[in-house]
Wavefront OBJ file of the C-alpha trace (Angstrom):
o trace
v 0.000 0.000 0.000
v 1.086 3.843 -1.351
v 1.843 5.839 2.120
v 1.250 9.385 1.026
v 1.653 12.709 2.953
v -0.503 16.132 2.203
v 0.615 18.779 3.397
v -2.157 21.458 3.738
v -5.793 21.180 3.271
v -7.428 23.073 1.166
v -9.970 22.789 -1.758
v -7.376 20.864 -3.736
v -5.199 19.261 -0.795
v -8.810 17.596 0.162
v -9.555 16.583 -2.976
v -6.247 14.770 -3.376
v -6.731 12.878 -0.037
v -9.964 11.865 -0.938
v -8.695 10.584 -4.347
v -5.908 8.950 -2.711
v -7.816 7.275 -0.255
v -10.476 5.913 -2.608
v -7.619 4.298 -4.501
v -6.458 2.523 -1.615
v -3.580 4.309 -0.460
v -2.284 5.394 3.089
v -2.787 8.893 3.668
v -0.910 11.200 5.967
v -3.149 14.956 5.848
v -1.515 17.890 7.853
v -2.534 21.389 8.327
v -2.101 24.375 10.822
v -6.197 24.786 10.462
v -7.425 22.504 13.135
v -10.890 22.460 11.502
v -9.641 21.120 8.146
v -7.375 18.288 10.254
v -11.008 17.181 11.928
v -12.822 17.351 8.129
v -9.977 14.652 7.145
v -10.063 12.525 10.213
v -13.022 11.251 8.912
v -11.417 9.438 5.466
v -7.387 9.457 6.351
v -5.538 7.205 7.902
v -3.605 9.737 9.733
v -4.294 13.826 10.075
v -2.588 15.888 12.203
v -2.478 19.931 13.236
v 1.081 20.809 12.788
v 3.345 23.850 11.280
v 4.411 22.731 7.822
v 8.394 24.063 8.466
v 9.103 22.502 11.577
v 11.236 19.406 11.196
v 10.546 18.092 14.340
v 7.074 17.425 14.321
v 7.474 16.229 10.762
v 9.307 13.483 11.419
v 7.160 12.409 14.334
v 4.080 12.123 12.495
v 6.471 9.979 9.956
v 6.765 12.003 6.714
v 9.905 10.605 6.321
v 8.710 6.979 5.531
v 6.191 7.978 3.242
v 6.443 6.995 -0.761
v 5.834 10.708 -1.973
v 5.133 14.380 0.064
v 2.606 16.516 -1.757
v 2.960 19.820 -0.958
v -0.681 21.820 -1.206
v -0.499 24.871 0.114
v -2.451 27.394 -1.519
v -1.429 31.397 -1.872
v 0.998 31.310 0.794
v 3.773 30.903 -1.306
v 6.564 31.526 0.832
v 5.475 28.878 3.753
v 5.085 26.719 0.368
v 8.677 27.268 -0.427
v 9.880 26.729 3.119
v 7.927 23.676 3.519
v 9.510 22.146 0.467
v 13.397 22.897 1.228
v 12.304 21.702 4.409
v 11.512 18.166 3.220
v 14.395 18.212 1.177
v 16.571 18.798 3.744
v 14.769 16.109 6.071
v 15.736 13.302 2.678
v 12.366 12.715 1.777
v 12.472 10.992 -1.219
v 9.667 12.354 -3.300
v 8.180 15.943 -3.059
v 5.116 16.783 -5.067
v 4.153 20.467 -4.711
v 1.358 22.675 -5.897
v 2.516 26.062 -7.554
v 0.343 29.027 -7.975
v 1.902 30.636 -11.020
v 5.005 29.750 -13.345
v 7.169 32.155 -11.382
v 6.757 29.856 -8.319
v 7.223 26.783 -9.978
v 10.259 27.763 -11.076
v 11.343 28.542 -7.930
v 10.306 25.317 -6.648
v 12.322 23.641 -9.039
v 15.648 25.323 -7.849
v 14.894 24.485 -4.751
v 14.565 20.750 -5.096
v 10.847 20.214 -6.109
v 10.767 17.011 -7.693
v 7.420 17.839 -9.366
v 5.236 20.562 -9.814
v 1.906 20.912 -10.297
v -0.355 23.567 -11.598
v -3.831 22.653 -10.459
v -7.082 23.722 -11.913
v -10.907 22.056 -11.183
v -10.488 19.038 -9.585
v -6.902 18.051 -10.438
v -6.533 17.074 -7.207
v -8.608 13.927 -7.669
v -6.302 13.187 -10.980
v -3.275 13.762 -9.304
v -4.540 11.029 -6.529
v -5.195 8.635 -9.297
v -1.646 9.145 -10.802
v 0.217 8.928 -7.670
v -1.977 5.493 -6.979
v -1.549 4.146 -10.179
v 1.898 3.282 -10.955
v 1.189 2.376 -14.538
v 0.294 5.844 -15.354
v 3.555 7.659 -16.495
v 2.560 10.746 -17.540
v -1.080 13.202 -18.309
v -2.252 16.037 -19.781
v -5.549 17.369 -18.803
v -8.256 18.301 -21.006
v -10.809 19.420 -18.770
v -12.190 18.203 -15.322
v -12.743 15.247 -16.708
v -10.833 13.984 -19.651
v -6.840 13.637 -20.388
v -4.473 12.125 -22.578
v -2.445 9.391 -20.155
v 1.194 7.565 -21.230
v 0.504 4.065 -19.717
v 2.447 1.139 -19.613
v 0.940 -2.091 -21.698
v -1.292 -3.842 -18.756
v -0.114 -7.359 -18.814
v -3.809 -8.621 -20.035
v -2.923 -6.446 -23.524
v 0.477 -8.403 -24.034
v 0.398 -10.223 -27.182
v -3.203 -8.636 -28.714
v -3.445 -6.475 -31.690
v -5.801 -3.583 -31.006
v -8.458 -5.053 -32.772
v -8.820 -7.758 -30.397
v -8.911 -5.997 -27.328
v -11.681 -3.367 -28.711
v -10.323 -0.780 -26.199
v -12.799 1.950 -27.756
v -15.480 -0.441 -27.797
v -15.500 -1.334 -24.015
v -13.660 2.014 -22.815
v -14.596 4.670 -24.970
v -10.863 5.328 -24.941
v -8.840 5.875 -27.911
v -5.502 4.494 -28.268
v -3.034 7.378 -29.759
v 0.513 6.205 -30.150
v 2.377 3.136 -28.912
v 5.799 3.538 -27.712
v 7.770 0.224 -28.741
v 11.633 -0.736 -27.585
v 13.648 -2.169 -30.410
v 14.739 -5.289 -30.236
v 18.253 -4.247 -30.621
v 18.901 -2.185 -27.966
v 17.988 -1.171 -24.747
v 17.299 2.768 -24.795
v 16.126 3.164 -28.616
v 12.472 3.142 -29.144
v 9.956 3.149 -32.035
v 6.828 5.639 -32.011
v 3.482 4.282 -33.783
v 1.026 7.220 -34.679
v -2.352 6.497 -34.712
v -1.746 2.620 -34.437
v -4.087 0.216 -37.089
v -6.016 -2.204 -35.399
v -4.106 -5.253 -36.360
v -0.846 -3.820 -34.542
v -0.003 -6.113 -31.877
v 1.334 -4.867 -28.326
v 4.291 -6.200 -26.688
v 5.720 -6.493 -23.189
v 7.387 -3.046 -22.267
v 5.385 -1.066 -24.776
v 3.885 2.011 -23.484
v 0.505 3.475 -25.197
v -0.676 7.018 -24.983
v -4.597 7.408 -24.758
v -7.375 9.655 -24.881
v -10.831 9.101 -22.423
v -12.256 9.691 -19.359
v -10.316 10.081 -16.434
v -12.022 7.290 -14.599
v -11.955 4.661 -17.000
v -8.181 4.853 -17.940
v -8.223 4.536 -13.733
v -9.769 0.823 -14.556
v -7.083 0.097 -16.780
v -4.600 0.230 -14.075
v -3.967 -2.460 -11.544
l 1 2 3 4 5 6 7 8 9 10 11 12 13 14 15 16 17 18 19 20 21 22 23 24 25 26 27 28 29 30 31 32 33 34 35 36 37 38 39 40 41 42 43 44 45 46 47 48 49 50 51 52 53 54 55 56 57 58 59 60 61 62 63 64 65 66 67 68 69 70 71 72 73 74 75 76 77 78 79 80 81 82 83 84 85 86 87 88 89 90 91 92 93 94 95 96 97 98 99 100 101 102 103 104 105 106 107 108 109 110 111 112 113 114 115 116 117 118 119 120 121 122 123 124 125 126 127 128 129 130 131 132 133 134 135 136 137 138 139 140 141 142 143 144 145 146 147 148 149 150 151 152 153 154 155 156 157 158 159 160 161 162 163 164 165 166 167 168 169 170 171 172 173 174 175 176 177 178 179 180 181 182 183 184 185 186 187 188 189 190 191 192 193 194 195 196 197 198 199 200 201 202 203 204 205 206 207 208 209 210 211 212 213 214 215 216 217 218 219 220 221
């Protein structure tokens, strides 16, 4: 199971936890508002009212042995900033954090970000479901609820041509490209544009698609 901490609760911060939580992950929610921690105790595993620079109490609640640290914290974005050079300096591995502008998340990336995010609607719920889903490597959104998602080939789509698996059919999801390793070396790959139906998917390839947010989610183990 994911262990994942949020670090302030706001519109979006909430949103992710819920997202997080539905998809079966371990989630850590902190924010100085004690009335937000309460509104998460009811769906986390874990919320607590803390100050979002203080190492201390950031390692006692265990942010240091969780998978990823998303960062949420809205307009403030100097306690945002702080917070993340914070976690970098405590070695947490991953830090995911929200930016309000392209100034900021440039900033963020100087000062160790290892992602940043530029929310909008209800990102946060996408976000959750990439940060559950392993197999998703990378989105675009295109909308509240639509994206285009770089997955890699579930194991069930292994040796079936796209005719057979009727992904459109069943999905309503359009296949896009498919991303194919040569056979002759490790790091040089292929690129199939709008793939024919009879094109066959192999282990390792990775497929970039077009639906609903919530049925590329069913595609994922």
């Amino acid at each position: 199971m994911k262990q994942i901490a949020i670090i302030g609760l706001g519109r979006f911060g909430m949103s992710l936890a819920r997202s997080l939580t539905e998809n079966k992950c371990q989630v850590l929610a902190v924010d100085s508002d004690m009335e937000r921690v309460k509104k998460a105790q009811a769906f986390v595993a874990q919320a607590a009212q803390l100050d979002a620079k203080d190492e201390d109490s950031l390692k006692a609640v265990g942010v240091t042995e969780m998978d990823a640290t998303v960062v949420a914290i809205g307009a403030d974005i100097e306690s945002s900033m702080l917070a993340t050079m914070t976690l970098k300096d405590m070695g947490v591995p991953r830090v995911i954090v929200k930016a309000s502008s392209e100034l900021h998340g440039r900033f963020l990336k100087k000062i160790g970000a290892d992602q940043v995010v530029f929310p909008e609607g209800d990102s946060g719920r996408r976000l959750g479901i990439f940060l559950a889903k392993p197999g998703i490597i990378e989105q675009i959104d295109l909308g509240e609820e639509y994206g285009i998602f770089e997955i890699n080939v579930p194991d069930s789509w292994i040796g079936k041509t796209l005719g057979e698996l009727q992904i459109r059919v069943k999905y309503g999801i359009t296949i896009l490209a498919i991303r194919s390793q040569d056979a002759d070396g490790e790091k040089e790959f292929s690129m199939i544009i709008s793939p024919l139906a009879s094109e066959k998917l192999k282990a390792g390839d990775v497929v970039t698609v077009l639906g609903h947010v919530d049925e590329v989610k069913k595609l994922i183990p």
